[in-house]
C-alpha positions as CSV (number, residue, x, y, z in Angstrom):
1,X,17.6,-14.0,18.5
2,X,15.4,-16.7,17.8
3,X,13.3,-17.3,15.2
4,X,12.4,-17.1,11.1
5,X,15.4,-15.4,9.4
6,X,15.1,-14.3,6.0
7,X,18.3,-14.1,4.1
8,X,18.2,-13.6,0.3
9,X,20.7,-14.4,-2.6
10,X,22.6,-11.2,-2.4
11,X,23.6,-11.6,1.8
12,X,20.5,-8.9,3.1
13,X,18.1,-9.7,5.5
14,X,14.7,-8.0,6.7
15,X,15.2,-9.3,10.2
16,X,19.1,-8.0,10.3
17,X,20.9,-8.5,13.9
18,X,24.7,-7.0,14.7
19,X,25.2,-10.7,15.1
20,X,24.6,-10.9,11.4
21,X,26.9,-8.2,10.0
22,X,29.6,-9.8,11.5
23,X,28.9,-12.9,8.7
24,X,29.0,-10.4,6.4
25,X,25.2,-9.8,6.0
26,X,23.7,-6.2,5.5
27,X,20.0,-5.1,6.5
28,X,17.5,-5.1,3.7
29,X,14.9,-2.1,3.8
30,X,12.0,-1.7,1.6
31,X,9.4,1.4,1.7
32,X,6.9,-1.0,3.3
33,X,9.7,-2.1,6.2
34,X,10.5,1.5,6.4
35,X,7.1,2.3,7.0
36,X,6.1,-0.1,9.8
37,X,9.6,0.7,11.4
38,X,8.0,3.9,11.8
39,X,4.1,3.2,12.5
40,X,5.1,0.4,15.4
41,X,9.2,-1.0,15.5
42,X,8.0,-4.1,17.5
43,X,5.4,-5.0,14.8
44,X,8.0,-4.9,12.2
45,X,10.4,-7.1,14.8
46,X,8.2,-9.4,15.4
47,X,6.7,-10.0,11.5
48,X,10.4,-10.6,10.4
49,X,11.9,-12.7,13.0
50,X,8.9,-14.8,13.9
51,X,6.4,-16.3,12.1
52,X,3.2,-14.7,12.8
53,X,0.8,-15.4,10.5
54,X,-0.5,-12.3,8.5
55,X,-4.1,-11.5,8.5
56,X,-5.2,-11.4,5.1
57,X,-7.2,-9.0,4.6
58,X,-10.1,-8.4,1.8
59,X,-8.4,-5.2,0.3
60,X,-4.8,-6.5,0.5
61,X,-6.0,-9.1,-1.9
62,X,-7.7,-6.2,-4.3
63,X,-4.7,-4.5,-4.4
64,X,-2.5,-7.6,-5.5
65,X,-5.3,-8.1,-7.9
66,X,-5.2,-4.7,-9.7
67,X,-2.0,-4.4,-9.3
68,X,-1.4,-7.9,-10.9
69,X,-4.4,-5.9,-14.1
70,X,-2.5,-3.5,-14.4
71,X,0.7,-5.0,-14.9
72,X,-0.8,-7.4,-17.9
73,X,-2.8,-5.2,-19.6
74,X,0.6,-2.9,-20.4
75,X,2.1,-6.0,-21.7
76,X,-1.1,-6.7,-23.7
77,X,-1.7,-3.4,-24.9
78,X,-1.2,-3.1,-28.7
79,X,0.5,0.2,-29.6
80,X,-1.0,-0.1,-33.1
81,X,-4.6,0.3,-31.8
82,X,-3.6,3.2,-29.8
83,X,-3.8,5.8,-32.7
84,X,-7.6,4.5,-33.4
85,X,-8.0,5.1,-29.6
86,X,-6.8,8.2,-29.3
87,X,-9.3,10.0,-32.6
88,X,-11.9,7.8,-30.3
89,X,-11.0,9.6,-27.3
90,X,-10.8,12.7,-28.7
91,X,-14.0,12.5,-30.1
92,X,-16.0,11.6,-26.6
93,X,-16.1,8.3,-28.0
94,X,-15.3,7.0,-24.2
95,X,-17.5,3.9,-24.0
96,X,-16.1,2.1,-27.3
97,X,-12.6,3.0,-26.2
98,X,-13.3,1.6,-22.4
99,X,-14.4,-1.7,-24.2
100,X,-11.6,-2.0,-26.5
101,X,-8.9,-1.5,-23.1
102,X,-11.1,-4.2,-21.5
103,X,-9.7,-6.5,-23.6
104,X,-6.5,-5.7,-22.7
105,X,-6.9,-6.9,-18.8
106,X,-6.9,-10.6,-18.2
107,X,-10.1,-13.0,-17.4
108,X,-10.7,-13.5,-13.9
109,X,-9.0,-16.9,-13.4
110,X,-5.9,-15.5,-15.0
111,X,-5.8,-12.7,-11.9
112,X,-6.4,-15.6,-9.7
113,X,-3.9,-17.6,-11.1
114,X,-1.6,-14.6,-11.2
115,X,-1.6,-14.2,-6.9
116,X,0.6,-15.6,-4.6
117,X,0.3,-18.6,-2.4
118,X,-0.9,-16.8,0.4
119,X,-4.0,-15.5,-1.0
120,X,-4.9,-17.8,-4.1
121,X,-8.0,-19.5,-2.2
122,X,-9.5,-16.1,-0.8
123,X,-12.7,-14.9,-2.3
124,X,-12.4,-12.9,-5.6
125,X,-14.2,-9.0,-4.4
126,X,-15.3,-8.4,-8.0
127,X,-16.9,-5.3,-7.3
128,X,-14.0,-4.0,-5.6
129,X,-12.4,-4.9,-8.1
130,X,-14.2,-3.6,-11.2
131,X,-14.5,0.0,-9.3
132,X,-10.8,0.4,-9.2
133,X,-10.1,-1.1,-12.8
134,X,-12.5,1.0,-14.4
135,X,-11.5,4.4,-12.5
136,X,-8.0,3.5,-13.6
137,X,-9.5,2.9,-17.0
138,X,-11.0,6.1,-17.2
139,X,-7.6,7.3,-16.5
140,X,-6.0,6.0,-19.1
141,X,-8.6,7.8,-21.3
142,X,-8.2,11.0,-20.2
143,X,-4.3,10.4,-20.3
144,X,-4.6,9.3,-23.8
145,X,-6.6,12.6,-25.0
146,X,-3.6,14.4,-24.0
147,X,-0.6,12.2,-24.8
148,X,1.1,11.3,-28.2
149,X,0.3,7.4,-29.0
150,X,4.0,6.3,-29.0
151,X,4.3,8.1,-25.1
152,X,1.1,6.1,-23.9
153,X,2.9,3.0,-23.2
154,X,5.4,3.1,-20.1
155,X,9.0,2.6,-20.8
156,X,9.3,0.0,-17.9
157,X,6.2,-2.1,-16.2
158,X,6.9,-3.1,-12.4
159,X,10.5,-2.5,-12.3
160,X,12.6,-3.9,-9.4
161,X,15.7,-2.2,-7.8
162,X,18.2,-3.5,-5.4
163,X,20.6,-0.5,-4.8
164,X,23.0,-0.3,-1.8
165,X,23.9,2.9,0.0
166,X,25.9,2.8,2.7
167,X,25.2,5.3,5.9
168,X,27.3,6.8,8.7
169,X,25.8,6.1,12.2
170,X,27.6,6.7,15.4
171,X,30.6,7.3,13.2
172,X,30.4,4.3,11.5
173,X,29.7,3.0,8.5
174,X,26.4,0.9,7.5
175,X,25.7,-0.7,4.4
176,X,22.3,-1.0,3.7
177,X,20.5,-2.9,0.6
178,X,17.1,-1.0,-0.7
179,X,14.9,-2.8,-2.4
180,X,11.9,-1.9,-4.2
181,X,9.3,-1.6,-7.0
182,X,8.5,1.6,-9.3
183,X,4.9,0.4,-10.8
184,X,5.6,2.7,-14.3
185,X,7.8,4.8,-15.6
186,X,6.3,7.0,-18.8
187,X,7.8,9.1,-21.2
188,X,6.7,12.9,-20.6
189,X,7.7,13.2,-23.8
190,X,10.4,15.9,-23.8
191,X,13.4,13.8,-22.5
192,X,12.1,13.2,-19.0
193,X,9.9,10.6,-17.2
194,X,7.6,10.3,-14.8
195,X,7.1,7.3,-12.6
196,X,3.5,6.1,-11.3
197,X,3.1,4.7,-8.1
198,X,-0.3,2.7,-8.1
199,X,-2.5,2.5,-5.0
200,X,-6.1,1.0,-4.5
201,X,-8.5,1.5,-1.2
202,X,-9.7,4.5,0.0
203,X,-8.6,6.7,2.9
204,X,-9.4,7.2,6.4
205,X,-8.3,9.1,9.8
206,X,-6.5,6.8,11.7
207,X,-4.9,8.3,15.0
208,X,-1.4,7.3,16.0
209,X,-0.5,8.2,19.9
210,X,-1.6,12.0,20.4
211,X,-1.4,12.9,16.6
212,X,-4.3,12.2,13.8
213,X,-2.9,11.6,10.7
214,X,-4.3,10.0,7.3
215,X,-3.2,6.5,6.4
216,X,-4.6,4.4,3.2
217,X,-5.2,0.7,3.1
């Protein structure tokens, strides 16, 4: 099959072939590629062996740019401060606390700076932008009225995994490498954790063949 291949580091590929496991290479699936698979197969063929340029849409770019927030402002949250927050909090105080965890995001040419290639010259949606930050903000207040300062902070920011599983199909066996991000894992303060999957845009009805269904940007 002709075309882009994309082989990383550890011998996986997104655009696997038979061909390929025969050098030894194993199919790389993410929840994204697992998810077109399903939506439309021949999309997903065609974005990982040829290269189709992606259409880059306005709320694509939001939700790098949050996500991208996000990610900084739990590396530049100061666990001291959160005690002060949280009497704040407590006490309705919600606008000064909201200013003091606006100082934890980054300036506006740092989320630019923080994007890929791909998007860095698209426009920056600020108003997008600031509706999502500050409903996550409010969040974070009402998380903080009813968590212990040392459990506010997550125990791991944007984590990556890269397991490998191996499945029996047709009576053989399939190694497969998963890959993918948990945005938070948080303390629920008893022993066990609770992981946070961040997601931005709103949602619609979409219909797929016969069967509506409800899909988010």
């Amino acid at each position: 099959m002709m075309g882009l291949t994309l082989v990383y580091d550890d011998q996986s590929s997104y655009a696997w072939t038979p061909e390929m496991g025969e050098d030894g290479i194993v199919i790389r699936v993410s929840k994204s590629t697992l998810t077109s698979s399903k939506w439309c197969p021949q999309q997903l063929l065609l974005s990982k062996t040829h290269e189709v340029p992606q259409v880059q849409h306005d709320y694509l770019v939001i939700g790098d740019d949050v996500h991208q927030s996000m990610e900084a402002f739990y590396h530049n949250a100061d666990a001291e401060s959160l005690i002060v927050l949280k009497d704040a909090a407590e006490e309705g105080k919600d606008r000064l606390v909201m200013e003091h965890l606006r100082e934890w995001l980054p300036s506006r040419e740092e989320v630019i700076g923080m994007r890929r290639d791909s998007s860095k010259d698209e426009p920056f949606y600020e108003s997008q932008y600031d509706h999502n930050i500050t409903w996550l903000l409010r969040n974070e207040i009402l998380r903080l009225t009813h968590t212990e300062p040392e459990d506010f902070l997550p125990v791991a920011n944007e984590v990556k995994l890269s397991p490998k599983a191996t499945f029996h199909v047709d009576d053989k066996e399939v190694e497969v490498q998963l890959v993918g991000i948990i945005d938070r894992i948080f303390s629920e303060g008893q022993g066990g954790l609770a992981l946070m999957e961040l997601k931005t845009g709103k949602w619609h009805t979409t219909r797929c063949s016969s069967n509506s269904r409800l899909r988010r940007n």
